[in-house]
N, C-alpha and C positions, 0 to 999 in steps of 0.2 A: 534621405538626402545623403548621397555618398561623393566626399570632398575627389576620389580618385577621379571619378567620371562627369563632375559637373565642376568644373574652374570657375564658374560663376558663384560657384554656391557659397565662398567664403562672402563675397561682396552679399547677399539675401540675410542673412545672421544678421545684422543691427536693425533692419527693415521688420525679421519675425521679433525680435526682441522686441522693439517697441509695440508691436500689433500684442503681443503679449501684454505686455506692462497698460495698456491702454485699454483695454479688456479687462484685466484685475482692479484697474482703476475705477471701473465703470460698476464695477461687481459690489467696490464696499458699503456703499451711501444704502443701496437695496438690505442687503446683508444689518447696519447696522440700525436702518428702522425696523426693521422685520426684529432682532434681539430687544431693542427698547418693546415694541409693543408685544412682544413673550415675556419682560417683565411686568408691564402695565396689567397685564392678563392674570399673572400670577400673584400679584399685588392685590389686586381688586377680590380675587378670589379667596384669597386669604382673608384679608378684611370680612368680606362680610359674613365669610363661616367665624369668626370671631366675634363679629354684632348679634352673630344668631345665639351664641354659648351667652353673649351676659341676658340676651332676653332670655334664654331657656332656663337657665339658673335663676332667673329673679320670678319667673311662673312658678319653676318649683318650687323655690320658697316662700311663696303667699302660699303656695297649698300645703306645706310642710307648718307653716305657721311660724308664731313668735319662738325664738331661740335656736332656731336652724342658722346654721351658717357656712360658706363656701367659699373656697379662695380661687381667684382664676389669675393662671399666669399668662400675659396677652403682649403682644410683640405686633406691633403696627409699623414695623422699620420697612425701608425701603429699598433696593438699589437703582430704581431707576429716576425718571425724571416726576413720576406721579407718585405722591406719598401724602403722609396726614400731616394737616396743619393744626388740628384740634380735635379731641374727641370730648362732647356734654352726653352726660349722662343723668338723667331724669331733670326737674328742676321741681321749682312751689306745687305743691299740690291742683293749686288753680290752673297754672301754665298747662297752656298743651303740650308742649315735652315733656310732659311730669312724668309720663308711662315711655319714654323713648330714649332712644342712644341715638345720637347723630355722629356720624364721620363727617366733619370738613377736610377737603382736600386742597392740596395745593394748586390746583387749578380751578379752585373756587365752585368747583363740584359735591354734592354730599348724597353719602349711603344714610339711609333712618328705616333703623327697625322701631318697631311698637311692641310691645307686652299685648297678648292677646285679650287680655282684664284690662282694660284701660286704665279701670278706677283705682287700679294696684301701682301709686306713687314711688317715685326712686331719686329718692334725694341725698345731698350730705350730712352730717350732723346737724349742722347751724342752719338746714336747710337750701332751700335751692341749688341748683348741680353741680356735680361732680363734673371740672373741665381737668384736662390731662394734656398736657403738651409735650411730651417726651412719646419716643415710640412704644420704649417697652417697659413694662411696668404688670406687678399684680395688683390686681381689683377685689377685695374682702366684700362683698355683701352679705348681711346679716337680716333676717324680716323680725321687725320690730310690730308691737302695739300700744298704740297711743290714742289715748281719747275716741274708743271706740273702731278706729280702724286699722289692719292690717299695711303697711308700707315698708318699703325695700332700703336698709341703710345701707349707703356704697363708700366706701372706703379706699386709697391710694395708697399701697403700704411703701 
């Protein structure tokens, strides 16, 4: 566009500016659900290579036996709109989450891994689970024996 040879061409400038600006307008709502769900992806992914590390660490240690012990430092934070609302970890021997970690999400969704031994318990001291409500935090499990069986002490240092 050269202003020497087209006299109209000043009066078109607020015409293309706006076709611009209505255009870039139209561009951000795509743009910023496309970043939310690259966090939600990234989130998730992380998460549950983390539910995989406490079951992988509590197998090892029923097979390492009583007095082994590992500390894992785990970070559940979020920046986007999907994050943790709670993480239990094992509960009563009887319970069926006794061998499991569950992620509760804030959108009332959950990740649950199992210990591949089922019968291999992951409780607290005083028993029943270890719940965590803070993103990031380390988890001490230690394998205990007690009254004949092998179980997972999990700890929130």
């Amino acid at each position: 566009m050269k202003l020497s040879k087209d006299p109209g061409a000043v009066e078109t400038i607020p015409l293309r500016l706006m076709i611009v600006a209505v255009v870039a307008a139209l561009s951000v709502l795509p743009a910023a659900q496309a970043l939310e769900t690259l966090k939600t992806k990234e989130f998730l992914a992380r998460a549950a290579q983390q539910l995989d590390s406490i079951v992988e660490v509590a197998e090892v240690l029923s097979i390492e036996g009583p007095g082994s012990v590992r500390t894992l430092s785990l970070d559940f934070s979020s920046s986007g709109h999907l994050g943790l609302e709670r993480l239990s970890i094992g509960g009563e021997a009887e319970d069926a989450n006794s061998s499991s970690v569950v992620l509760e999400l804030t959108n009332g969704g959950k990740l649950v891994r199992t210990l591949s031994h089922e019968e291999i318990p992951i409780s607290a001291s005083e028993g029943g689970p270890v719940v965590v409500w803070g993103a990031r935090f380390d988890l001490r499990m230690s394998a205990e024996f007690e009254d004949g069986t092998i179980w997972i002490l999990a700890e929130v240092l």
